[in-house]
N, C-alpha and C positions, 0 to 999 in steps of 0.2 A: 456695500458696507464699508464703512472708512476702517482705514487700518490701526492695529489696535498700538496704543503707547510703545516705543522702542522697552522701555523697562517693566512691560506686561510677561506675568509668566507664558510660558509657552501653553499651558493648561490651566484651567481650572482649579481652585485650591481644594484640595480637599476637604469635605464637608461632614465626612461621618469616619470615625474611628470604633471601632469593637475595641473591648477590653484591654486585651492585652497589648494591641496595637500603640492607644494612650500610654499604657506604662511606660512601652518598651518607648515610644517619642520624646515622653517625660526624664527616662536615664540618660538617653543622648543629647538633651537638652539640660542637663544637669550637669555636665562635665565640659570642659575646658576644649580649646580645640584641637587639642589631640584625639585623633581616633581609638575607638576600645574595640576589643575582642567580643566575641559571641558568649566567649563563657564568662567575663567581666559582665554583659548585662542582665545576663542569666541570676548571676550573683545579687544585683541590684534591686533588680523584680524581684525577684522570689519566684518564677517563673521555669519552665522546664524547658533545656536548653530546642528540642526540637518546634517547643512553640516561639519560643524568642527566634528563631531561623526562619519562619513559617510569619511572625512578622514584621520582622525586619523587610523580607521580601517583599511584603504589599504594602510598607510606608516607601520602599525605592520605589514601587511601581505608581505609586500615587506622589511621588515626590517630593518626597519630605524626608528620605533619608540617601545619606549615598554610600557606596561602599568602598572602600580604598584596599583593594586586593594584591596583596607583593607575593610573587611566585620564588619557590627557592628549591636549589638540588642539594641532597646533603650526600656526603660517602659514605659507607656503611660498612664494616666487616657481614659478612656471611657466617653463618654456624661453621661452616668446614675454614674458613677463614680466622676465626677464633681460633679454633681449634691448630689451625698451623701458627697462630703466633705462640700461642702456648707452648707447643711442643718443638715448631721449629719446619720451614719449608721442608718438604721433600728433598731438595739440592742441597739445602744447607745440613741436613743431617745425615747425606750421602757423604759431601765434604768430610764431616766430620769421621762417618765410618770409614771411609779410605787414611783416616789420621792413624786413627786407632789400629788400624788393620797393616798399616808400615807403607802404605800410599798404592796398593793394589788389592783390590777386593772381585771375587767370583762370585759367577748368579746364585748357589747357592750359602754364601758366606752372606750377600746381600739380603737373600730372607731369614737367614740367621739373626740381621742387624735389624728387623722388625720392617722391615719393605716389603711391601705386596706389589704385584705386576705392575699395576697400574702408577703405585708411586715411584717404583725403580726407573720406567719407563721415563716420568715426568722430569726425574733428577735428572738424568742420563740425556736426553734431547737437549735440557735448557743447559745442562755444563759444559754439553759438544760445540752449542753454538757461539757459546763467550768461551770456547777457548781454553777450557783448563782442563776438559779428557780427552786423551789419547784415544784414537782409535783403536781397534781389537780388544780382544782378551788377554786377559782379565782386564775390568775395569781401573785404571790408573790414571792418576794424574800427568798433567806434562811437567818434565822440568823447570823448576822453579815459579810454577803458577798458583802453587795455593797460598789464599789471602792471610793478611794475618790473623791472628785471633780477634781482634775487637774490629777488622775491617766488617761492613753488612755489604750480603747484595744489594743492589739497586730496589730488588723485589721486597726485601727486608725493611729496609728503607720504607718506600711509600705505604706497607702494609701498617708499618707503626704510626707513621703520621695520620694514615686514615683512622685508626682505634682509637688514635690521641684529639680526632677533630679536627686538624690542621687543616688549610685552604690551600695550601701552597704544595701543591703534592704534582708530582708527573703525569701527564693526562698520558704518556703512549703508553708507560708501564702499568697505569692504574687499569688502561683497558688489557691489557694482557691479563692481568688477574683478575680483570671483571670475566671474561672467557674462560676462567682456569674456574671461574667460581667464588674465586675466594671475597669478592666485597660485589657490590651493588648500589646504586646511584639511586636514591629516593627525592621523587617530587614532588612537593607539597605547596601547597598555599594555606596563607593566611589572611583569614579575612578583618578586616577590621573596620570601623563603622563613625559613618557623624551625621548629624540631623543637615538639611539642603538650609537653604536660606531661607525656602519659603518653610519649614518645619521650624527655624528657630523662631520666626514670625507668626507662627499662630498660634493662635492663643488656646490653654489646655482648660476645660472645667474641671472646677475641684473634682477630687476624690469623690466616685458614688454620683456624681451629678450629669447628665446626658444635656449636652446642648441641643437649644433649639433649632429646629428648621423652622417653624412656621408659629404664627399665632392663634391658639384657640378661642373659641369665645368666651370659654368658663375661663382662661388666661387672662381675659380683658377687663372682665367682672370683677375676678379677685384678686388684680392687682399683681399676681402672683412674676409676670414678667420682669416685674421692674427687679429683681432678684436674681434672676437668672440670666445666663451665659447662651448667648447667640450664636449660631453655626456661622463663621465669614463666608461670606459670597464676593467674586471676584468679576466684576461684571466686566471687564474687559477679557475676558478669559474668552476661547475661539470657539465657537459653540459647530458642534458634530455636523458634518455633510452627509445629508439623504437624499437619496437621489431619487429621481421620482420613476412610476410606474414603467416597465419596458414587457417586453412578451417575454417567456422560457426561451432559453438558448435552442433547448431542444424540439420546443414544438415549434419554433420562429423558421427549424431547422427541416422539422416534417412540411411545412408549407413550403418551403423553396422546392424539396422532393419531389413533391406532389406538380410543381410548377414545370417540374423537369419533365416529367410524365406528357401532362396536358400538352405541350410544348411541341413530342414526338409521335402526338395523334394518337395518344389512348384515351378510351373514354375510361371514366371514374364512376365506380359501382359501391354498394352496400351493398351488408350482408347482417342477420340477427348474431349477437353475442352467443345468445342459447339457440344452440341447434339439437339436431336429433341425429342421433350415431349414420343414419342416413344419408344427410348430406356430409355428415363431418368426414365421413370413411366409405361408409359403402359404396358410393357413386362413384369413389375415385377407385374402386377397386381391391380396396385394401382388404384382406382376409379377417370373417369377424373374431377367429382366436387372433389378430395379432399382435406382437407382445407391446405393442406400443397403443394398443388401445385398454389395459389393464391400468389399476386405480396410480399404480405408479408413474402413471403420464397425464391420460386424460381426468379432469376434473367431472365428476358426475351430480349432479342436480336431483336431490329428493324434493317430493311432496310436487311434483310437476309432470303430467301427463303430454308426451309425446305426438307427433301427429305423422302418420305416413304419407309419404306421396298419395299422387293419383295411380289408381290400380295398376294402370298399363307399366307406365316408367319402375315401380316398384317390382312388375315382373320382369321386364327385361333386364334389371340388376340382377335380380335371381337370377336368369337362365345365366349372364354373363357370371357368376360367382359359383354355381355348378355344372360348368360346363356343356349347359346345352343350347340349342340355337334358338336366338332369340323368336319371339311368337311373329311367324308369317315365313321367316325364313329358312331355308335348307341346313344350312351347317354352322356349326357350335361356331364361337369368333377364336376360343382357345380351351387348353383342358381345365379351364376354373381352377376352385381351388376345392381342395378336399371334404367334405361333409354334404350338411345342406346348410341351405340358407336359411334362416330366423326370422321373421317378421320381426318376432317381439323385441330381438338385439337391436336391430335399426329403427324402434321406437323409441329408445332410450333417449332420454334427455343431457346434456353434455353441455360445460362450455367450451364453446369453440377454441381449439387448439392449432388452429390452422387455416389462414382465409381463403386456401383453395377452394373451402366449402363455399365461398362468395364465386369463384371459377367456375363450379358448377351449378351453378341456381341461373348463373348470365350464360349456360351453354344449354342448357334445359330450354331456355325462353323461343331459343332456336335462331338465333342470331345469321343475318346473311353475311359470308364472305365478302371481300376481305375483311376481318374487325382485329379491332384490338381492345382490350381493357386492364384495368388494374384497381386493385383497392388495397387502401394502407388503413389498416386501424386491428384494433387489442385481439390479442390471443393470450388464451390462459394453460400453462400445464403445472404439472406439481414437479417442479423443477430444485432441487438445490441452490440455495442463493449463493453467488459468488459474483468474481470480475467484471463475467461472459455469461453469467445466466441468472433469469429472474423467474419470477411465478407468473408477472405479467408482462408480456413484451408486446412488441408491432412487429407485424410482418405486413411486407409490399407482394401481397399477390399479383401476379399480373398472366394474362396469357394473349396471345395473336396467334389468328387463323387464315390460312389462303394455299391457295394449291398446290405453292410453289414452296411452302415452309419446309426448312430443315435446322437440324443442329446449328451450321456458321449464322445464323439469323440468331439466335439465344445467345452464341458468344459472340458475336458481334453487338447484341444490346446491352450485354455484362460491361465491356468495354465503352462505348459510348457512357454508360451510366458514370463508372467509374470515373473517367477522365470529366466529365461534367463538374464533379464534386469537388476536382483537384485531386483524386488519387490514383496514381501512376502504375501504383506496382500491383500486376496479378495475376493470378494464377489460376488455372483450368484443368482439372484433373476428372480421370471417367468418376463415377458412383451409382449409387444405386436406390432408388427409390419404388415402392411398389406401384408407385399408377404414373411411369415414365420408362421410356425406354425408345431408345438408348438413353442416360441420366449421366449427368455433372455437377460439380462443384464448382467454384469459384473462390479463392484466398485472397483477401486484402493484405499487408502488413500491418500490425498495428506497433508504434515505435518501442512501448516496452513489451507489452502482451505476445508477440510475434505473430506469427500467420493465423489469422482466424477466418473460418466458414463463415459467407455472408452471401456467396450466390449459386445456391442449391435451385435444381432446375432441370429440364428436357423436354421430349415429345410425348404427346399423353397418349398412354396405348389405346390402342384399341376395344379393350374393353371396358374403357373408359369412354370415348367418345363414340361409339356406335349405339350403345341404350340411348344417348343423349339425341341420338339421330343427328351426331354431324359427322361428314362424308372429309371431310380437308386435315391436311394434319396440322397438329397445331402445337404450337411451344408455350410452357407453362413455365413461372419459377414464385417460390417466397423467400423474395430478399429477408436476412435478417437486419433491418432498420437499424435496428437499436445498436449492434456491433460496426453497421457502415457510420453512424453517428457518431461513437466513440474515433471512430479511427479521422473523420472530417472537423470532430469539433477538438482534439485533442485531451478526450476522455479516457481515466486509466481503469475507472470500475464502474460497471453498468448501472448499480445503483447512484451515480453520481449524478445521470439523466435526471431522479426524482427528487432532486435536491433542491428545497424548497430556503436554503441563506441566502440571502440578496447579495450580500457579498461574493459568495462561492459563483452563483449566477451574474457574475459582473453589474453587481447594477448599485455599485458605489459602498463605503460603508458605511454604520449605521453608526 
């Protein structure tokens, strides 16, 4: 594209003004080139001062007006600072009672003279320090230190130039009495306004008349154009960069994940969205009163019929869930859990809150030692929207199997992941999960958020993996995805992930 004229605006001229907008371009292009005030245009229009500010603003931001803004401090007495030039400082009306009083005054002779603690104290501190009271009792002057009659303190002095407006005033004593209270420094601006170049250059339609964009056909017919007033177009003006098509920062960011995974020998499994409270919870063991399976977490599915396993597997969760030994063998795996077990709970339809339920459908199959797997994709709970949580998130289920599994195998994969991604700093602390044991945690940093849960995980008990008929033990965990994301792509709120501005998602502006 050849580059546009050195004396090309930097934008596009503006091509459509609202109402008020016109007027208020029409008063700044009315006057001289001196700058006016907000409340002079106000005056002009007829317009009410917060819509003349309101557009004023969008003729700067379309460039056609500019603002000429001069900041200024002014001095100011205080009410208690009135109040003492009226009547007279604290010191200077001590002075004066030590006159009257034959040049020694006592604390009570002092609340006599209309002093209260606080102002006796004032006089007395500022007259010790320049010099003119003696130490001790009673209060006295020194020999031949009081001023004369028409002499002012210093304090006196700049209290009056300030009431009077003066400029020329002592900034150390003016801040002593700005401390004492008596005056305060106010900062203001004024604003004041002129049409740009390209404002004084374009042209206004009369009164009542809307310029054209474009030509109609009934325009063409009736002639009716040759009368009216044209919107200018600036064809050298730098027309908007759009950048073309790119993938989501964040899903661009799930396939790399996913590449980490394949990369360290796990295989990659599905699993249905809608499950049945069966695979979602029972197979891992989890007790069917548990508080985390009520409407407050798990999302439930009407008008949708459930389907149970096959008989066998469905009984051996039972005996494992009330404690008795699975069908063929001698003794219970543990004491269950309290009640009986429900068919009709574990028929319930749900959507999937957890893709461990994908964990046990790939251990059900019967999978041979050594394996490994993982699945990343949506879980749903009814979760509070905020920073760190959403209704719909990703979780990276993953679990490996083999003889020799233990816990340093799970934190040694946390770490491997971690540092994968670039993040360094973590943290491993015990926890506690119902179908893991021994169970941990994992903490990232996140740079404002600070330490968030992102690798929940352990060994899946036993009464977990023995209905499923496997013999090995095995490490399970669900990465929280969506929080390792934030903290790798330098996301501050997890809704940010769904952010569908092209801009926001780096992909140029529009």
């Amino acid at each position: 594209m050849p580059a546009a004229p050195e004396d090309a605006p930097d934008r596009g001229v503006p091509i459509a003004l609202s109402g008020p907008e016109r007027s208020v371009l029409a008063a700044l292009k009315a006057t001289d080139t001196s700058p006016v005030d907000e409340e002079t245009v106000a005056t002009r229009t007829g317009l009410g001062l917060d819509q003349v500010r309101g557009s004023l603003q969008r003729l700067r931001s379309k460039h056609l007006a500019v603002l000429d803004e001069q900041h200024e401090t002014v001095r100011r007495l205080t009410p208690r600072g009135e109040a003492a030039l009226a009547s007279g400082l604290p010191e200077r009306r001590f002075l004066a009672a030590l006159e009257r009083r034959g040049g020694a005054l006592t604390p009570d002779e002092a609340t006599a003279e209309g002093f209260n603690e606080e102002e006796r104290s004032a006089a007395i501190g500022i007259l010790r320090r320049r010099g003119l009271l003696a130490e001790g009792m009673p209060f006295r002057l020194r020999s031949g230190t009081l001023p004369g009659g028409d002499d002012l303190l210093p304090e006196e002095v700049v209290l009056r130039r300030t009431a009077q407006g003066e400029e020329e005033i002592d900034d150390a004593i003016f801040a002593v009495l700005e401390r004492r209270g008596l005056v305060r420094r106010e900062h203001r601006s004024q604003k004041r306004w002129l049409p740009s170049d390209e404002g004084r250059r374009l042209p206004l339609a009369p009164e009542g008349e809307e310029l054209i964009g474009s030509l109609r056909p009934s325009m063409l017919r009736s002639g009716d154009w040759r009368n009216r007033s044209f919107r200018p177009y600036d064809v050298r003006a730098e027309v908007p960069y759009v950048a073309g098509a790119r993938p989501n920062p964040y899903a661009s960011w799930l396939e790399e994940f996913e590449e980490i995974l394949l990369g360290l020998g796990f295989e990659q499994a599905e699993g249905p969205l809608l499950e049945t409270e069966f695979w979602n919870n029972d197979v891992l063991f989890m007790p069917q009163d548990h508080p985390a399976r009520s409407i407050h977490d798990a999302l439930s599915v009407e008008g949708v019929e459930g389907r149970l396993p096959a008989a066998d597997l469905l009984a051996r969760v039972a005996a494992a869930h009330e404690g008795r030994p699975l069908p063929g063998e001698p003794r219970p795996i543990g004491p269950g859990w309290p009640g009986l077990y429900d068919p009709a709970i574990a028929a319930r339809p749900v959507l999937r809150s957890q893709t461990t339920a994908v964990s046990a459908r790939f251990l059900a199959r019967g999978p041979l030692p050594p394996f490994r797997m993982f699945s990343l994709d949506r879980n749903f709970r009814r979760e509070e929207v905020d920073a760190s949580h959403h209704i719909e998130f990703t979780q990276c289920e993953g679990i490996a199997g083999a003889p020799e599994m233990s816990l340093r195998d799970l934190v040694g994969l946390f770490r491997a992941l971690s540092e994968a991604i670039g993040i360094r700093e973590l943290r491993i602390r015990p926890s506690y999960f119902p179908f893991t044991e021994p169970s941990i945690e994992g903490y990232v940093r996140h740079p404002r958020l600070g330490w968030i849960e992102v690798f929940p995980g352990g060994l899946f008990r036993p009464e977990v993996l023995r209905p499923l008929g496997v013999e090995v033990p095995v490490i399970a965990w669900g990465i929280g995805v969506m929080r390792l994301a934030m903290v790798a792509l330098g996301v501050n709120d997890i809704r940010e992930l769904f952010e569908d501005d092209l801009a926001a998602l780096g992909g140029g502006s529009a």
